[in-house]
N, C-alpha and C positions, 0 to 999 in steps of 0.2 A: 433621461437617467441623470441623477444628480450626483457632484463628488459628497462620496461617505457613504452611499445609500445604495443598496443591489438594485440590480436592472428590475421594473416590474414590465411584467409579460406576461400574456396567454402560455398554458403549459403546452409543449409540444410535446407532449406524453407519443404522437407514434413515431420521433423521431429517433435516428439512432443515437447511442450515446458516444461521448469518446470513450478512447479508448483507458480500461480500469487507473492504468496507473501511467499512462505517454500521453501527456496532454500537451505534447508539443502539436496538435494539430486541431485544425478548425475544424467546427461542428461539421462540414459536409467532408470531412477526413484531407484537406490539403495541406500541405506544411506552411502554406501563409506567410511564408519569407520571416523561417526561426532562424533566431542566433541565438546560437546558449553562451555563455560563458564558460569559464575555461573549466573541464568536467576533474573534480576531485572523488577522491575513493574516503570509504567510510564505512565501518563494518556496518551490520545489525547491530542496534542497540538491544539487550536482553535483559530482560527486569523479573526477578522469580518472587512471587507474589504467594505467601503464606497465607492460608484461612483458617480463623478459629475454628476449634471443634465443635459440631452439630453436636445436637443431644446425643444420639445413637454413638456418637465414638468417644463421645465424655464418660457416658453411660458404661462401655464395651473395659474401658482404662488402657493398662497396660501400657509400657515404654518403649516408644517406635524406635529410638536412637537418631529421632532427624529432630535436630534443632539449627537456630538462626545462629549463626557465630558472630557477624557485626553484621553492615551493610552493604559486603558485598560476598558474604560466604555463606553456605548451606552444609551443613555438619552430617551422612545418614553413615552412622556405625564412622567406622576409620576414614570414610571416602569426604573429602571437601568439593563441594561445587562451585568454583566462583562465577560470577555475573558481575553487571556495569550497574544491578542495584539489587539489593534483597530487599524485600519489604515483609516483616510480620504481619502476626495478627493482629497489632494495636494499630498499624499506621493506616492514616485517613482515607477519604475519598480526594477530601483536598489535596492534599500532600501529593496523593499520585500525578491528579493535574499539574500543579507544580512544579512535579519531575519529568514529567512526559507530554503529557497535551497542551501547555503552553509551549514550550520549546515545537511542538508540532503545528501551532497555526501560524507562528510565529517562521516556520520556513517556509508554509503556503503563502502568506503573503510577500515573504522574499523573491516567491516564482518559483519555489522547487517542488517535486511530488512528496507527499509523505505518507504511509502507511504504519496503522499501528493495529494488531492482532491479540488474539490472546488463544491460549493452547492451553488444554490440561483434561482431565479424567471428567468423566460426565460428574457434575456437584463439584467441580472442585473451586468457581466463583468466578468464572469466565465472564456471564451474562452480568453477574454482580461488577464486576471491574470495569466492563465496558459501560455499560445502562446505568444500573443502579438496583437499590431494592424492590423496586416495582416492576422494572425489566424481570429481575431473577424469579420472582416469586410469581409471575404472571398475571400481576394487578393491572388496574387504569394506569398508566405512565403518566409519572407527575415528575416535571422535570426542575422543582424548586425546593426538590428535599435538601437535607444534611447529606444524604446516602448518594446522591443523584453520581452518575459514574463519569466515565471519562468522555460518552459519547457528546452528553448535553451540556457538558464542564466546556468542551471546545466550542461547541456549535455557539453558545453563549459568549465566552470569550474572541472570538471571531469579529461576530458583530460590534460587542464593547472596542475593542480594536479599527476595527473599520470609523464607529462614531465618533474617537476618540481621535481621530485622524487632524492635524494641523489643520488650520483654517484657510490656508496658505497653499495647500493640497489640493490640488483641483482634478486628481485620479479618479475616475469612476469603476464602480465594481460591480458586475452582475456576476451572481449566484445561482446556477440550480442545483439540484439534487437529484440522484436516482437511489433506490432502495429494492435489493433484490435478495432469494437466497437462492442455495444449490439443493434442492430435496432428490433424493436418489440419482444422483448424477441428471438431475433435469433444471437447468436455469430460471426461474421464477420469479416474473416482475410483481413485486411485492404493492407496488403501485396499480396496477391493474393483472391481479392475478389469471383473469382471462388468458395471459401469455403467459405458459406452464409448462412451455420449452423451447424459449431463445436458444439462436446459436450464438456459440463463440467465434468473432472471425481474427486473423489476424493476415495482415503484408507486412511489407518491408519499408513500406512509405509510412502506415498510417498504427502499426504497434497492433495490438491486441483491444480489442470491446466487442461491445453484448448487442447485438443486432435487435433493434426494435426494441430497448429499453425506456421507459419513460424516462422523463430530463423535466423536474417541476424547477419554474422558478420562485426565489424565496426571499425576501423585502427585508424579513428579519428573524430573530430566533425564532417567531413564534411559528411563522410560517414550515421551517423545517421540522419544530415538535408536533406541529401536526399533520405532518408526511411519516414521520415515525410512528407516532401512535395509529394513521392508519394502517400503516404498512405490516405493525408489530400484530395487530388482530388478525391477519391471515398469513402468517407464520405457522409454522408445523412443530408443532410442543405437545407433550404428553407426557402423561407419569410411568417411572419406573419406581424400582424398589432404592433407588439412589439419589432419586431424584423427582420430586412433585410434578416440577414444569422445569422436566427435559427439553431441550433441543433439540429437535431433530431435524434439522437443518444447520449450515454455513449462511450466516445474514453478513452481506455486507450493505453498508452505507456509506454514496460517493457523493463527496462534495467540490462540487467542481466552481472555481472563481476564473476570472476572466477580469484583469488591470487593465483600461484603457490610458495610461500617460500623459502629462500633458505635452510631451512631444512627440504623440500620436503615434508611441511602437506602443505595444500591450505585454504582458506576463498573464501567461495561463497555468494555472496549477488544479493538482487534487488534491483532497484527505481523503481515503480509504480508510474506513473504522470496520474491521471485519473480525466479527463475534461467531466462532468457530465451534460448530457443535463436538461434542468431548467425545474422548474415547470412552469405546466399553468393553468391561467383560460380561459376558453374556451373562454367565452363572449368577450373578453380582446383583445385575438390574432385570433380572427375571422376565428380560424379554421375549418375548411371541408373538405371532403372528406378522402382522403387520409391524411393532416394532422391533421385531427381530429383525425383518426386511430392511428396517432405518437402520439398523444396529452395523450390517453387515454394510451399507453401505459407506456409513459414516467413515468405520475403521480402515475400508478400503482405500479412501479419498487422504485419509491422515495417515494411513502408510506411502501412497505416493507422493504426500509431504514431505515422509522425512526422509524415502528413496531421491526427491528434487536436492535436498539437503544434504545428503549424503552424498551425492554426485558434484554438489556445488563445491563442496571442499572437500574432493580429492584431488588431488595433484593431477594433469593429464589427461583427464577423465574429457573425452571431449562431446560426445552427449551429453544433455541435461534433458530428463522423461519428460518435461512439464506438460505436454500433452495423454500424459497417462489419465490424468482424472481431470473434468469442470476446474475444480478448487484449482489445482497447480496451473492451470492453463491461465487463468483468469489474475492470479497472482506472477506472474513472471516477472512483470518490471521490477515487482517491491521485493524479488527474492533473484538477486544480481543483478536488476535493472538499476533503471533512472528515476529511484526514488529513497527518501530517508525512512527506513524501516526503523520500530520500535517493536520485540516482541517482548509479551507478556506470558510466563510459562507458571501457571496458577496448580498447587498442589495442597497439600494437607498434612500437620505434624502428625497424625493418626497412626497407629500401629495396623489398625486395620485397612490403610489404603499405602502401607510403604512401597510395596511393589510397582504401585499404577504412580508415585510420585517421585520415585526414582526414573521408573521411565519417563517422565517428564521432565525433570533436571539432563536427563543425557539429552532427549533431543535439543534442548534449552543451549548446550554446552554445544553442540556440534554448530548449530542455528550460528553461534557467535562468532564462527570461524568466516563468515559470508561476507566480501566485502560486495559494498555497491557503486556502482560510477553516477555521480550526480550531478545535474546541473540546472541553472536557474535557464528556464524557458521564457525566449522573450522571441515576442514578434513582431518585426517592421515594419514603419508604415510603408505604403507606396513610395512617396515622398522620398524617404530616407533606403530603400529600396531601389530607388532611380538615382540616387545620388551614389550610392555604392559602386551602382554599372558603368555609371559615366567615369568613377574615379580606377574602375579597371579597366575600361577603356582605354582612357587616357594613359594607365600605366603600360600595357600590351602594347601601346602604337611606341611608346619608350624605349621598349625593350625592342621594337622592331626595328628603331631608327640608329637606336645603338650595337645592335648585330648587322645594321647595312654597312655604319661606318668602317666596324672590326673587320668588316671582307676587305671593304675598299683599303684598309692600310696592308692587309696583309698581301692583297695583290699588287701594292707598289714596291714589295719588300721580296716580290718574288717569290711570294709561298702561295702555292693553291689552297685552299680553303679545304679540311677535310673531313665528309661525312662520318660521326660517331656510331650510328648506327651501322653504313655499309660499311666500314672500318673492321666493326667487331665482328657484322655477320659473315667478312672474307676469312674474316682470322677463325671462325669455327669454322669455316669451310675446309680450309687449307691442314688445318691440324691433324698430322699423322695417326693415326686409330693404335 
């Protein structure tokens, strides 16, 4: 494994993966002698992403009352929305990278987790913001469009970063990937769909992950676009009346790095890119049968979204459901955890979708209230790991040499030495009721 260049390796596709979003811990789940750095808070980042009018609602006209007021307010009738960024219809694919998926590989290789999502009404540019036009429209995935989204904008810039690394940098960096959705509350490794209902496990040593998910390794971009483009063909999409090539599934995409140092501690990190299938009303997208069945689940899983959310900032509230649905369970680090969240809350100036795009700006608005505790994950060598023990060692025999002497002075001074502990437990003993 060479510095600049990911680890190349056989895929262990049947090992487990870590955990979604704690990657403080080594692949057989041990904590590897982590030392984080000192953990700072940091809300959700929240970005509300405006989409041009389709034909059908240029076509329909009429005046929604939700327009863009600058770059951080959303206008619908009298009510203002603010966020930490608004983006209309005109702004880029680029641009978005810029604002959000550089700043997010750029913490992954600092050693922190980061998660970036996207939330809105089924059509409203979810799969466009994350992938791209090929993602949205359910073509072949070409990841060197103008359009191309925020997934392959990182994955690219990642590597440009890694190659671009001082020459003087002698870090080595291995890369795999896993690729899964959640189809009716059933875990699905999109990697080998044969596995079409992983569990979720989580402790208290090793965080939350997906039991028996593939882990490909990836050399370079190309590698990971084409884990995508396999992974993207056996996905669960279909037409509604809202939507040609619906979602009907939560995909997420995890990319996990691993820093080896040259003074042989490592930083382990993730990116989590997860493309969240949108809500629906029924009446709307003329579902039946079978995707009624997706319909009814999807809303289920995005109402236990915004009940984790709505629990997260209330004051006292000291449950949080995130075992209510797959999605919440599978999301916990990146929603109060140990990770730098980005959401993306995608709507429509449309008259004909105000209702489903207000509900999007509110969950948008509460989301923002979530703060996260974060910190950069680093792991020790042995080495420096054995040096550590010896120097608390050495400190414990200090402090023992120095509480022998403090007896020794106190008993030449004629004071006995007196137990704090049986001190206090006579003194609750003795005390009048």
């Amino acid at each position: 494994m060479a510095a600049r260049q990911a680890a190349v390796a056989p895929s262990d596709s049947g090992a487990a993966s870590p955990a979604l979003s704690r990657t403080s811990s080594t692949d057989d789940g041990s904590l590897g002698g982590v030392v984080s750095e000192a953990p700072t808070s940091c809300r959700i980042r929240v970005i509300a992403r405006m989409r041009p009018l389709n034909p059908s609602e240029a076509a329909a006209g009429g005046d929604s009352g939700i327009a863009v007021v600058n770059d951080t307010a959303v206008r619908v009738g009298k009510q203002v929305y603010t966020f930490d960024s608004v983006l209309g219809p005109d702004v880029t694919q680029k641009r978005i990278h810029e604002l959000v998926g550089a700043a997010a590989v750029s913490d992954v290789l600092q050693g922190y987790n980061s998660t970036i999502f996207a939330y809105g009404q089924t059509g409203s540019g979810k799969t466009f913001t994350m992938y791209g036009e090929q993602g949205a429209k359910g073509r072949p995935w070409k990841p060197d469009t103008d359009t191309r989204g925020v997934v392959p904008r990182c994955v690219a810039h990642m590597f440009r970063r890694i190659r671009d690394a001082p020459e003087e940098d002698s870090t080595e960096y291995a890369i795999k990937v896993s690729f899964l959705e959640i189809y009716n509350e059933r875990v699905r490794d999109l990697l080998n769909p044969a596995k079409g209902n992983l569990r979720i496990r989580e402790n208290a040593r090793r965080g939350v992950w997906v039991e028996g998910i593939s882990a490909e390794f990836a050399t370079c971009e190309a590698d990971v676009f084409h884990i995508i483009r396999a992974g993207s063909k056996c996905r669960h999409v279909s037409r509604t009346n809202m939507n040609e090539h619906s979602s009907r599934s939560h995909c997420v995409l995890v990319i996990h790095l691993t820093q080896s140092l040259p003074d042989g501690s490592s930083k382990v990190s993730q990116l989590n890119l997860v493309d969240l299938a949108g809500s629906e009303r029924v009446l709307r997208t003329g579902a039946a049968g079978t995707t009624l069945d997706e319909a009814k689940s999807i809303n289920q899983s995005l109402s236990a979204l915004g009940n984790c959310i709505h629990a997260l900032t209330t004051e006292g509230r000291p449950h949080i459901p995130y075992r209510d649905s797959k999605l919440t369970h599978l999301l916990k680090e990146s929603l109060g955890g140990n990770t730098k969240t980005v959401l993306f809350v995608t709507g429509s100036l449309s008259a004909l979708n105000e209702e489903e795009t207000v509900s999007t700006l509110r969950f948008g608005r509460s989301a923002k209230a979530i703060k996260n505790t974060v910190h950069i994950n680093r792991q020790l060598s042995y080495a420096q790991l054995t040096a550590k023990l010896d120097a608390l060692v050495k400190y414990v025999s200090l402090v023992e040499r120095e509480n022998s002497s403090l007896k020794h002075q106190l008993a030449l001074a004629g004071i006995e030495p007196r137990d704090e502990h049986t001190s206090r437990g006579s003194s609750r003993e003795h005390t009048p009721l």
